[in-house]
C-alpha positions as CSV (number, residue, x, y, z in Angstrom):
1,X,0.0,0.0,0.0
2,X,1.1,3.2,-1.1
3,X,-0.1,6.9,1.0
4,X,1.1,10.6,-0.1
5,X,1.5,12.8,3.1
6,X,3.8,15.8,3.4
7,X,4.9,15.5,-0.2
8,X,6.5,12.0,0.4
9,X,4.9,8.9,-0.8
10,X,5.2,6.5,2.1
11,X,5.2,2.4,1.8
12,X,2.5,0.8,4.1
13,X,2.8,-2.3,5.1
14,X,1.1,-3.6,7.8
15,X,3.2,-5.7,9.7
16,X,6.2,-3.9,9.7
17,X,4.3,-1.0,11.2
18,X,3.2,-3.1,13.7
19,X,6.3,-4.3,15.0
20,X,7.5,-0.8,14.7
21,X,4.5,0.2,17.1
22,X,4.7,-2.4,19.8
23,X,8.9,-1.3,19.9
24,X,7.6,2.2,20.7
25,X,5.1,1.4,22.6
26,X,7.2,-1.1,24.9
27,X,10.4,1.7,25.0
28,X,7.6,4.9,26.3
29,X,6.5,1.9,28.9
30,X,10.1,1.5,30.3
31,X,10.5,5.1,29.9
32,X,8.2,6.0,32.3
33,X,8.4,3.5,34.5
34,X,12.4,4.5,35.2
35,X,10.4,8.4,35.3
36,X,8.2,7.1,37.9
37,X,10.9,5.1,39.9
38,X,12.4,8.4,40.1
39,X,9.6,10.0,41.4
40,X,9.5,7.4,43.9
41,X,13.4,7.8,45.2
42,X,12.3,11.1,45.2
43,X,9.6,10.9,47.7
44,X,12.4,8.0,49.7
45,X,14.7,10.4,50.0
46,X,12.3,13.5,51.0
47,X,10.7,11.1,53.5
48,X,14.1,9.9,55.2
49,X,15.5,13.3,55.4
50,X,12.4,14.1,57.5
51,X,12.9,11.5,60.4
52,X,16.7,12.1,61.0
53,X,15.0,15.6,61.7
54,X,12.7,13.9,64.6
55,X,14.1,11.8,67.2
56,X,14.4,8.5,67.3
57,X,11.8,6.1,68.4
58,X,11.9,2.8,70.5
59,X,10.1,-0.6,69.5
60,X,6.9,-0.1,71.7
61,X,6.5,3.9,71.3
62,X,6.9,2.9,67.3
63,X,3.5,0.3,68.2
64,X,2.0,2.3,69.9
65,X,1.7,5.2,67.6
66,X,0.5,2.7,64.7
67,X,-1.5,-0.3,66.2
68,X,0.1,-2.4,64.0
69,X,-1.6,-1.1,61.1
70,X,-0.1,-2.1,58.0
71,X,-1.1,1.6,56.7
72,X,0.2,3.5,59.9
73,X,3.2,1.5,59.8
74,X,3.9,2.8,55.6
75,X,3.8,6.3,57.2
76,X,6.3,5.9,59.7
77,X,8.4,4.2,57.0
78,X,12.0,5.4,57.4
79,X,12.0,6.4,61.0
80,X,14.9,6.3,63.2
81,X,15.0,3.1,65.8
82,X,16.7,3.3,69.2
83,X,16.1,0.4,72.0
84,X,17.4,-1.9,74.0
85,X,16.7,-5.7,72.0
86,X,17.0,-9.6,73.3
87,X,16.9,-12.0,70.8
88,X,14.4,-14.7,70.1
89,X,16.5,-17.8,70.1
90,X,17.6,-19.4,68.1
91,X,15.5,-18.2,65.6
92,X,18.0,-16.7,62.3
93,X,17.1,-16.2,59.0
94,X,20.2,-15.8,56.4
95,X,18.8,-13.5,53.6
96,X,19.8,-14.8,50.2
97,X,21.2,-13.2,47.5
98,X,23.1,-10.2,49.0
99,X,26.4,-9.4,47.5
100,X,29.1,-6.6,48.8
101,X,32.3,-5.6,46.5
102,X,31.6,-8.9,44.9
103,X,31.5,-11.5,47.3
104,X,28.4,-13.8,47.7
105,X,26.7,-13.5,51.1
106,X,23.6,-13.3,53.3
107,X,21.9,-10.9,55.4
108,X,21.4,-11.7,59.0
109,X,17.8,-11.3,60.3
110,X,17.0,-11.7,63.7
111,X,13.6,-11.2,65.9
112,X,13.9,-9.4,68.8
113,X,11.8,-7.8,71.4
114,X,12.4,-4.5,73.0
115,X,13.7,-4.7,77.0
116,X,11.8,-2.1,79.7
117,X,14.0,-0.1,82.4
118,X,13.3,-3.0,84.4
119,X,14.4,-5.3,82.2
120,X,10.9,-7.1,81.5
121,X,10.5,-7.8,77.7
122,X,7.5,-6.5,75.5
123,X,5.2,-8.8,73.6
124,X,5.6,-7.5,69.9
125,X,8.6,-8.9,67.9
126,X,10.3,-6.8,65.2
127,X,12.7,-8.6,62.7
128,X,16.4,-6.8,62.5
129,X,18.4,-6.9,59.6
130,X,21.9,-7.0,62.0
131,X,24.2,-6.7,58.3
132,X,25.9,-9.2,55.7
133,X,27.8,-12.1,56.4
134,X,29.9,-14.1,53.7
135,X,28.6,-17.1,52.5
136,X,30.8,-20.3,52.6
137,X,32.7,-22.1,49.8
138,X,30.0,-24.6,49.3
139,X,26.2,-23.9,48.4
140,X,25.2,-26.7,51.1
141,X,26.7,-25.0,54.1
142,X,25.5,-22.3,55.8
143,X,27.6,-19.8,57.6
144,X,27.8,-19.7,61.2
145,X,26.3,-16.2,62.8
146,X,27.6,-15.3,66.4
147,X,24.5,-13.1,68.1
148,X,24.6,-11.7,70.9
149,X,21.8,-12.7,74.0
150,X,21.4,-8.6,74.1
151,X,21.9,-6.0,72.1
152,X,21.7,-2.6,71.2
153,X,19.0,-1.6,67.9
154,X,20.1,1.6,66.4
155,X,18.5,1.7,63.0
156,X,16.2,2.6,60.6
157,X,12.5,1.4,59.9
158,X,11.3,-0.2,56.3
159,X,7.6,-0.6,56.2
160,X,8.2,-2.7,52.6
161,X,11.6,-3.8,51.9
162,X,12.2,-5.2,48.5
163,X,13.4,-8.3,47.7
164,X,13.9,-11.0,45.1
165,X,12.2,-14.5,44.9
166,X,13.7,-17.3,43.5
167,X,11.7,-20.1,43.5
168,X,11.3,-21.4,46.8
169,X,10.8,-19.1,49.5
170,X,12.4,-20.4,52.5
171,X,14.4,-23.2,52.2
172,X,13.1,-24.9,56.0
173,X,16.0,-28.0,56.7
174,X,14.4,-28.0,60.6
175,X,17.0,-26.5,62.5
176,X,18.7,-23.1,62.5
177,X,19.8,-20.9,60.7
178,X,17.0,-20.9,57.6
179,X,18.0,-19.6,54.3
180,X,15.0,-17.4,52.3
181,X,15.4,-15.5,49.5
182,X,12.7,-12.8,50.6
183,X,11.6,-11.4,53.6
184,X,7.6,-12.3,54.3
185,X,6.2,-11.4,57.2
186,X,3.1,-13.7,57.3
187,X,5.4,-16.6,56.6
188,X,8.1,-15.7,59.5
189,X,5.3,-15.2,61.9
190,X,4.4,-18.6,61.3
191,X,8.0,-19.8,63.3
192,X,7.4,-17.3,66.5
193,X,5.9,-17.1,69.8
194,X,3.9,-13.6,69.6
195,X,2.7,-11.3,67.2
196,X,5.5,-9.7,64.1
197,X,6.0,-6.6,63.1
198,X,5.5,-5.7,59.4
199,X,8.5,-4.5,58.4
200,X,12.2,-4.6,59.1
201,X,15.0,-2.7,61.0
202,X,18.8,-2.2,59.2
203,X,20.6,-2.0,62.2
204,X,23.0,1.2,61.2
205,X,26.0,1.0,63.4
206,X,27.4,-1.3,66.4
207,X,26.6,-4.5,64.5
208,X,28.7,-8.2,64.2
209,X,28.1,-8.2,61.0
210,X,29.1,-5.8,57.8
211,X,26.7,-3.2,58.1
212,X,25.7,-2.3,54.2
213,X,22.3,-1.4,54.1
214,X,21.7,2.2,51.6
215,X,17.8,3.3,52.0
216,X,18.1,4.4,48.0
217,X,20.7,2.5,46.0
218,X,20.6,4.5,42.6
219,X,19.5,8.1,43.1
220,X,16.7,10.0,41.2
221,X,18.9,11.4,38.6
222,X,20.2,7.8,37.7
223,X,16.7,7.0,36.9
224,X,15.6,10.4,35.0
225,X,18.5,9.2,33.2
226,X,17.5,5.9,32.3
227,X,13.8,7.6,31.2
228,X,15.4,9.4,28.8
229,X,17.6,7.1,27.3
230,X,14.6,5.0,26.8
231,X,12.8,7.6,25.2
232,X,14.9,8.4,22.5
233,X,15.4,4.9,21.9
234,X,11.4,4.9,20.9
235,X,12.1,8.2,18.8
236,X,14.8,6.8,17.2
237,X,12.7,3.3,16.2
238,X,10.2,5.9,15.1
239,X,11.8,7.2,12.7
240,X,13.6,4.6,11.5
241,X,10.0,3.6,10.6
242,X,9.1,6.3,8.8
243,X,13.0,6.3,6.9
244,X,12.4,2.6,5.6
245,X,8.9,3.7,5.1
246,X,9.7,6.2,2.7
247,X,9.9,5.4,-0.9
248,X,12.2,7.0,-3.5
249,X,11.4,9.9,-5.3
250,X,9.5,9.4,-8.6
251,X,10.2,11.6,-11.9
252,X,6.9,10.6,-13.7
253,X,3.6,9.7,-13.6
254,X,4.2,6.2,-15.3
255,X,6.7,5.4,-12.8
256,X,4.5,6.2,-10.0
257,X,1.7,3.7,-11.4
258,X,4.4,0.7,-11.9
259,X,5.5,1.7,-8.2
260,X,2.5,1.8,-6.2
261,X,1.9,-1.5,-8.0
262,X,5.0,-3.1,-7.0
263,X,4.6,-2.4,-3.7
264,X,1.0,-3.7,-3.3
C-alpha cells in the first residue's frame, strides 16, 4: 500500500508498522516507569531526610503510635529506631542473594523484642536486619552467625523492603539458621511465639556483622536518566519507521503507477 502525506509517498505495510508500534510502545512503557521510579526515590529520600529531623523512636513507642496497622506503619516508613533488643533464640534467618564488593553472602535477620528499664521484655517482635555475612565455599553450608543474647538496635524502619524471589521461599531444613530468599512477614510469623512486626530494622551502626544497608541504592537522577535514554530509543525506532517507510522519489507519472503496483 502506497499513501502521499507531506509531499513523500510512504510504503505501508502492515506488519512492519506493527512491530515498529509495539517497539515504541514497549520503549515509552520502560521510559516511564524509570520516570516514575524516580519520582519514587524522590519521595524516599524526602521522607528519610524528614525522620533524621525527629528523634528517634523505641520498638513499643513505634506500636504504639501505629497499632500495628499495616497503613500507619507505611507512614512511619524510614524512622529512626533506638532500644534496648533480646533475641528470640535461636530463631535466624540468612537472607539470600546479598552481594558486597563482589562476594556472595547473606543478610542476617533476627527477631527481637524490645527490654523495659526494668528489664521485663515486651510482647511484639520486630525482625532486624543485623548486616551481611559471607557465604561459605559450598552452596550446602550455611555460615555460622555469632549473636549476641542482648543488644543494642540503632537503625532505621522499612515498612516494605524489597526483595527477590527465586523459587522457593524459604528453604526450612528444621534447624537453624533458615535460608530465604525474601523477607515475608506472614510466613516468618508462622515460626514465633507472639505477634511480628511488618516491616524490618537495618541495624546502622554497632553490628557483628558488615553493616551495608543504603535506603536508596541508585538516586533520582540515575533514573531520570534511564527515562530518557529510553525515550529516545522509541524516537529513534520511530523514525527509522518512517525512513524505511519512505519510498524514493518518482520523476513521472508512469513510474509512479508501476510503483504503487509493485509495492502492493
Amino acid at each position: 500500500m502506497v499513501i502521499i502525506a507531506f509531499n513523500h509517498q510512504w510504503i505501508i505495510r502492515w506488519h512492519w508498522v506493527l512491530v515498529n508500534v509495539l517497539v515504541i510502545v514497549i520503549l515509552l512503557s520502560l521510559a516511564y516507569w524509570q520516570w516514575q521510579r524516580a519520582a519514587q526515590k524522590q519521595q524516599s529520600l524526602a521522607t528519610l531526610a524528614h525522620w533524621q529531623t525527629q528523634r528517634a523512636l523505641g520498638l513499643n513507642e513505634l506500636v504504639e503510635i501505629t497499632a500495628l496497622s499495616e497503613s500507619s506503619l507505611i507512614n512511619n516508613d524510614g524512622v529512626s529506631m533506638v532500644f534496648n533488643a533480646r533475641w528470640l533464640k535461636p530463631y535466624v534467618w540468612l537472607l539470600d542473594n546479598q552481594t558486597v564488593k563482589g562476594r556472595a553472602g547473606y543478610d542476617v535477620l533476627i527477631p527481637v523484642q524490645q527490654i523495659h528499664f526494668e528489664n521485663s521484655v515486651g510482647d511484639v517482635i520486630a525482625l532486624v536486619n543485623l548486616g551481611w555475612i559471607a557465604a561459605p565455599p559450598q552452596r550446602s553450608e550455611l555460615p555460622v552467625a555469632l549473636i549476641p543474647a542482648e543488644l543494642s538496635v540503632q537503625g532505621v524502619y522499612r515498612a516494605n523492603p524489597e526483595g527477590l524471589l527465586l523459587g522457593k521461599n524459604m528453604e526450612d531444613a528444621g534447624q537453624w539458621p533458615m535460608r530465604m530468599q525474601k523477607i515475608d512477614t506472614p510466613l516468618l510469623r508462622a515460626y514465633l511465639p507472639g505477634p511480628l512486626l511488618k516491616g524490618v530494622i537495618y541495624q546502622q551502626q554497632h553490628s557483628p556483622f558488615l553493616v551495608h544497608y543504603h535506603p536508596v541504592v541508585l538516586p533520582p537522577e540515575r533514573h531520570r536518566a534511564y527515562a530518557l535514554q529510553w525515550f529516545l530509543l522509541a524516537v529513534a525506532a520511530l523514525l527509522m519507521g518512517l525512513a524505511c517507510a519512505r519510498a524514493p522519489a518518482i520523476t513521472n507519472e508512469a513510474e509512479n503507477k508501476d510503483y504503487a503496483r509493485s509495492a502492493k
